[in-house]
N, C-alpha and C positions, 0 to 999 in steps of 0.2 A: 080288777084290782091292779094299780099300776103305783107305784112309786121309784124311788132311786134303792138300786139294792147292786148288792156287793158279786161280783165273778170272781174266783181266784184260778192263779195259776201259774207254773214253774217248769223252768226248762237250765240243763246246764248248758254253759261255754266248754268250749273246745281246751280253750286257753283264756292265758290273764292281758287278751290284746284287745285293742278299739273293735277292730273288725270282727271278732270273735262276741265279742259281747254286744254287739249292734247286731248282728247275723241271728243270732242269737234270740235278743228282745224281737226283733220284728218278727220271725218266724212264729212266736208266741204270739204277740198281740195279733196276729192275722187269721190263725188259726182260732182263737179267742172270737172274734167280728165274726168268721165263717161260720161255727159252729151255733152261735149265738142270734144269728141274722141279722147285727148290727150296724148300725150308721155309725160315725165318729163324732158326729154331735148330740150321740145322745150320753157321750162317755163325760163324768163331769170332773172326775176328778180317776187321777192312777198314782198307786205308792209303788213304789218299785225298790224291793232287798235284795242286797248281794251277799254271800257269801264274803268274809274278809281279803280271802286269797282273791278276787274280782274290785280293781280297783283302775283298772284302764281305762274308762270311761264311765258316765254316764250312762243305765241301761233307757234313761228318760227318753234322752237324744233320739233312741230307732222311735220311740213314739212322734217325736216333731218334725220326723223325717217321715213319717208317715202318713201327715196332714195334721194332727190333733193338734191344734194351733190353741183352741179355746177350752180346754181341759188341766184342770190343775196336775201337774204332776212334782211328788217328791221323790229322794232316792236317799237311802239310808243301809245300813248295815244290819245286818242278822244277827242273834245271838250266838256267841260260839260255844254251841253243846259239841261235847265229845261228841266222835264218832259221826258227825251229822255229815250231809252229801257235799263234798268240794265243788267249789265250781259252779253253783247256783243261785240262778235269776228267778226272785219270787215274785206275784203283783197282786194287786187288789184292786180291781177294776170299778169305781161305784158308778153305774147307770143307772140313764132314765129310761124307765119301761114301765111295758105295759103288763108283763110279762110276771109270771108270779116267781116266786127264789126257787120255787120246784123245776120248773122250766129251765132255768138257766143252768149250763154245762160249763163245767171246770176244764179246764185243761193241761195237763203235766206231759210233756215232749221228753226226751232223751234220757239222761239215770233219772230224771225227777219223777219218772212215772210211778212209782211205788209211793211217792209220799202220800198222796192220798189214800191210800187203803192203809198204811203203815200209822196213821193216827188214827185211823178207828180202833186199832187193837187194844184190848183191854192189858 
């Protein structure tokens, strides 16, 4: 069973600079590919949010500096819920695979690793 399906995943920045938030995205998207055992042509499209306080760049950019020349990518801002994690780079990865949605591994780096267990909570 193979279609386009969705990987998510979220890392913060250090700070609110270019390098920070490049350093940042790539370390995710890479870790994302490793885990996943992915090419960059099968990624078809990546959304990429920032937290408000992250506004130095583009977190798109580490993707196009990382080959994905042929992959849609957007970047937008997050909702600001009180209390939520400062400083964070969120994505939506949609590939093509072969691979079923069970298969596929999320990834959260640095304060962001708690978000995914922190929304299963009832």
């Amino acid at each position: 069973m193979g279609g386009c399906w969705g990987i998510r995943g979220a890392t913060t920045a250090e700070d609110n600079s270019r390098d920070s938030i490049l350093s940042a995205t790539k370390e995710l998207l890479q870790r994302i590919v490793d885990e996943n055992d992915l090419d960059k042509s099968q990624v078809a499209a990546v959304w990429f949010t920032t937290t408000s306080d992250l506004n130095a760049e583009y977190p798109a950019l580490a993707a196009r500096q990382l080959g994905w020349m042929n992959a849609a990518l957007l970047c937008a801002h997050e909702m600001a819920v009180p209390n939520g994690l400062p400083r964070c780079i969120r994505v939506l990865i949609l590939v093509n695979t072969s691979k079923s949605p069970e298969d596929l591994k999320y990834v959260y780096l640095k304060e962001a690793q708690g978000l995914r267990t922190q929304g299963l909570k009832p």
